[in-house]
C-alpha positions as CSV (number, residue, x, y, z in Angstrom):
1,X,-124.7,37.3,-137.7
2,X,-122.0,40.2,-138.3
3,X,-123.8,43.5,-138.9
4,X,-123.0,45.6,-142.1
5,X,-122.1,49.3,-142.9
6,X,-125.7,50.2,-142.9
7,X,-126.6,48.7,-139.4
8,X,-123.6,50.5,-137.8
9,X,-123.7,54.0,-139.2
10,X,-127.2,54.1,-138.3
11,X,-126.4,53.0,-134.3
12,X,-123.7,56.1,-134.6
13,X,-126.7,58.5,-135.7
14,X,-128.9,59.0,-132.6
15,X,-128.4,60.2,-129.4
16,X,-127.0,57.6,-128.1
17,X,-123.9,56.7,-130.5
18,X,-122.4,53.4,-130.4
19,X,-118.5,54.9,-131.4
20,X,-117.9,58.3,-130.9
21,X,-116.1,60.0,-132.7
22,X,-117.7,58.2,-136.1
23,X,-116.0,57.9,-139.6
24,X,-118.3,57.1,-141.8
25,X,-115.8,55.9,-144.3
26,X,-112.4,54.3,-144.8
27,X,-109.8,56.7,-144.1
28,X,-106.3,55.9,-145.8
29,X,-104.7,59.2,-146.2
30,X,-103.8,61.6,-143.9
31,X,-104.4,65.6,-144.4
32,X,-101.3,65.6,-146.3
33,X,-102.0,63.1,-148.9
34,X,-99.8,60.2,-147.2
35,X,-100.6,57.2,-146.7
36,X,-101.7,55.6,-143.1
37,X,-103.3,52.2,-141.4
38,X,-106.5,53.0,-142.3
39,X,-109.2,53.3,-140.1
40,X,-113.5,53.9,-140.0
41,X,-116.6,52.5,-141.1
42,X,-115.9,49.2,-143.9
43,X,-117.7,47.1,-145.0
44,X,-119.0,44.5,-142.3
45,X,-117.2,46.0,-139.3
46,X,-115.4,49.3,-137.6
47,X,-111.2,49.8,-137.7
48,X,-110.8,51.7,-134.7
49,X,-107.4,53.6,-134.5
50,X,-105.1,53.9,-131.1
51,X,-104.2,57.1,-129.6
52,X,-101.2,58.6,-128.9
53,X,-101.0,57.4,-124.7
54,X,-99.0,54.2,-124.9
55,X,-98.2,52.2,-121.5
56,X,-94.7,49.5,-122.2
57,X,-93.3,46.8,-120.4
58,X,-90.3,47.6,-118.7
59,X,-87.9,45.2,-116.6
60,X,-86.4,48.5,-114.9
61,X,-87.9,47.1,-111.5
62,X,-87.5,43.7,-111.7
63,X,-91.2,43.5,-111.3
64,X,-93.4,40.3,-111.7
65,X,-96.6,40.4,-114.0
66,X,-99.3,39.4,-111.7
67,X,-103.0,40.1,-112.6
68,X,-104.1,39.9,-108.7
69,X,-101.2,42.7,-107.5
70,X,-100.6,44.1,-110.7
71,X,-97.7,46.8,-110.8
72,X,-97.8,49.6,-112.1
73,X,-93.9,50.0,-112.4
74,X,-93.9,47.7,-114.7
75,X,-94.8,50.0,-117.8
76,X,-93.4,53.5,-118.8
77,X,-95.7,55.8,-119.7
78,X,-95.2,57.5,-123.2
79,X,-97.5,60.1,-124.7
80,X,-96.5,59.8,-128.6
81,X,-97.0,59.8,-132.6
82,X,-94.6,56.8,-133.2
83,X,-94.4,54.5,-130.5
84,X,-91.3,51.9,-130.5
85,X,-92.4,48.2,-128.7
86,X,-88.9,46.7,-128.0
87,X,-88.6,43.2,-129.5
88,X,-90.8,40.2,-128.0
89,X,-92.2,43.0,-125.9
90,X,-95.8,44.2,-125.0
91,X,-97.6,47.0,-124.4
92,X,-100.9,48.9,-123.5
93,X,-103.3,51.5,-125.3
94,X,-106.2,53.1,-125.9
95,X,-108.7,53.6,-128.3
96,X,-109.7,57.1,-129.7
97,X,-113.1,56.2,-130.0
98,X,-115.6,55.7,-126.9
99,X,-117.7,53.0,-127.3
100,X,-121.3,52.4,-126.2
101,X,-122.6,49.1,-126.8
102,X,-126.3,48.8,-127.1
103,X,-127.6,45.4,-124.6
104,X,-128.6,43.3,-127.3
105,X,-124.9,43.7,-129.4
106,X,-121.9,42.0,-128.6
107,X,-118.3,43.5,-130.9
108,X,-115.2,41.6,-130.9
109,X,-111.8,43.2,-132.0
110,X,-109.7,41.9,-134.5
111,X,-105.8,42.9,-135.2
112,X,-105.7,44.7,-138.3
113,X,-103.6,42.9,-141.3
114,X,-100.9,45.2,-141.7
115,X,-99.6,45.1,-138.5
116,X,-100.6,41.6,-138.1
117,X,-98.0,41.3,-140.9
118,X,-95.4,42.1,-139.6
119,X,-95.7,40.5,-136.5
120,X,-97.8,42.6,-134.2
121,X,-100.8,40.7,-132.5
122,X,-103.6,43.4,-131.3
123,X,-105.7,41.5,-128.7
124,X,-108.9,43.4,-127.1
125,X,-111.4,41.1,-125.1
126,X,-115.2,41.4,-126.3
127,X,-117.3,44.7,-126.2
128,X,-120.1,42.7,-123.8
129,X,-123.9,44.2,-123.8
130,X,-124.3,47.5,-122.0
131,X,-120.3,48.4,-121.8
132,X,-119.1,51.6,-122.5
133,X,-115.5,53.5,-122.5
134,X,-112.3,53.8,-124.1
135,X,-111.0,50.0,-125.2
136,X,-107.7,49.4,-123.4
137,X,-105.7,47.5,-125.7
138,X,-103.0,44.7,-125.5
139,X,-100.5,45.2,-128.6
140,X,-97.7,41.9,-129.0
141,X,-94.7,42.6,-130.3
142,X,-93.7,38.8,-131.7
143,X,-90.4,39.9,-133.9
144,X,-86.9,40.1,-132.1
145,X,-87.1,43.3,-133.4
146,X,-88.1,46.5,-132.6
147,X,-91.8,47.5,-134.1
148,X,-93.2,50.9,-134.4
149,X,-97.2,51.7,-133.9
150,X,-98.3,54.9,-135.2
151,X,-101.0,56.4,-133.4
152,X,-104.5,58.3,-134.5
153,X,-103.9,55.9,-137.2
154,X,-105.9,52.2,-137.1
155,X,-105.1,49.5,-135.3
156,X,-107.8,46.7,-135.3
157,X,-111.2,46.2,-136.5
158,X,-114.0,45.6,-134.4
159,X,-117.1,43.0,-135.8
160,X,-120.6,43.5,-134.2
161,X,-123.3,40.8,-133.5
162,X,-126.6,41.4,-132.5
163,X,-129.3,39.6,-131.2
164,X,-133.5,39.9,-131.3
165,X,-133.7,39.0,-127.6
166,X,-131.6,41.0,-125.2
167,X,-129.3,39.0,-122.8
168,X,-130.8,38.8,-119.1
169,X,-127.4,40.4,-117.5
170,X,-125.3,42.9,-119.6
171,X,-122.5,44.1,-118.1
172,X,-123.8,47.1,-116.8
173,X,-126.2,45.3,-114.7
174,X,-123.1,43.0,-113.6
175,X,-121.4,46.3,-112.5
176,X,-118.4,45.2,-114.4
177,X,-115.2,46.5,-113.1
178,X,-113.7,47.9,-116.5
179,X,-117.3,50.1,-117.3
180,X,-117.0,53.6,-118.4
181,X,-113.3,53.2,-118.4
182,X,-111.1,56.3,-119.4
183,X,-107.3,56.1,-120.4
184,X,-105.4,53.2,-120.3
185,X,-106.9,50.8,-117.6
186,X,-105.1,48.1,-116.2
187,X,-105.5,44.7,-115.2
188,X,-108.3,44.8,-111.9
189,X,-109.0,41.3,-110.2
């Protein structure tokens, strides 16, 4: 069953925090009064926002996209407030918030609606038991246009389920390759 508000401001209040930093409310202005893709606690999940480090696609090198010898000339790396995904393009990012995920929760991600209406497809695999870093995540520019993230703003929502008995292997005790990731994190075979 999906966990409410309640149930995950209270797993951000003791010492060890599920999302750091925690909003415990839905933020949809900035400092300024303007409006932004909102992003914090609501009301059965978390909208986590993407920070300014961005990783896109590039066909400068020719290169191949192959998950076994994954290269990294195939992105440009661009540290920005507006970044620009060229049309039917792709590109890599990270979460603000570090996440800790307690071993008998799983969260999934879901692409937020306005940027899912207008063609942008946010796509983060599950939050498995016992994982904990910065989300790397896959943004899908679907439009043969260009589209334009905005970062420290949100991006997608994560949903958390939770479980009375604990899984017999989390992730941690796997020694999964992507734990306690930092910055954007390619793909690792």
């Amino acid at each position: 069953m999906a966990k409410p508000d309640s149930w995950i401001k209270k797993q951000c209040e003791g010492a060890k925090k599920i999302i750091t930093p925690f909003v415990d409310h839905l933020v949809r202005t900035d400092a300024d009064g303007k409006k932004i893709v909102s992003y914090g606690l609501s009301s059965f999940g978390y909208d986590i926002r993407v920070s300014d480090e961005f990783k896109v696609f590039t066909n400068v090198y020719n290169s191949i996209v192959d998950p076994k010898q994954f290269s990294e000339d195939a992105f440009v790396d661009i540290q920005t407030k507006e970044c620009i995904i060229p049309p039917n393009s792709f590109a890599l990012a990270r979460s603000v918030e570090y996440f800790s995920i307690p071993r008998c929760t799983l969260a999934l991600c879901i692409g937020k609606s306005t940027y899912a209406r207008c063609g942008i497809i946010v796509n983060v695999t599950p939050l498995e038991p016992e994982w904990e870093g910065y989300l790397t995540i896959e943004i899908s520019n679907t439009t043969p246009l260009p589209a334009k993230i905005y970062a420290n703003e949100g991006i997608a929502q994560l949903v958390f389920f939770s479980s009375d008995i604990a899984c017999n292997i989390s992730y941690k005790d796997r020694g999964g390759k992507y734990m306690k990731q930092v910055g954007i994190v390619g793909p690792t075979v």
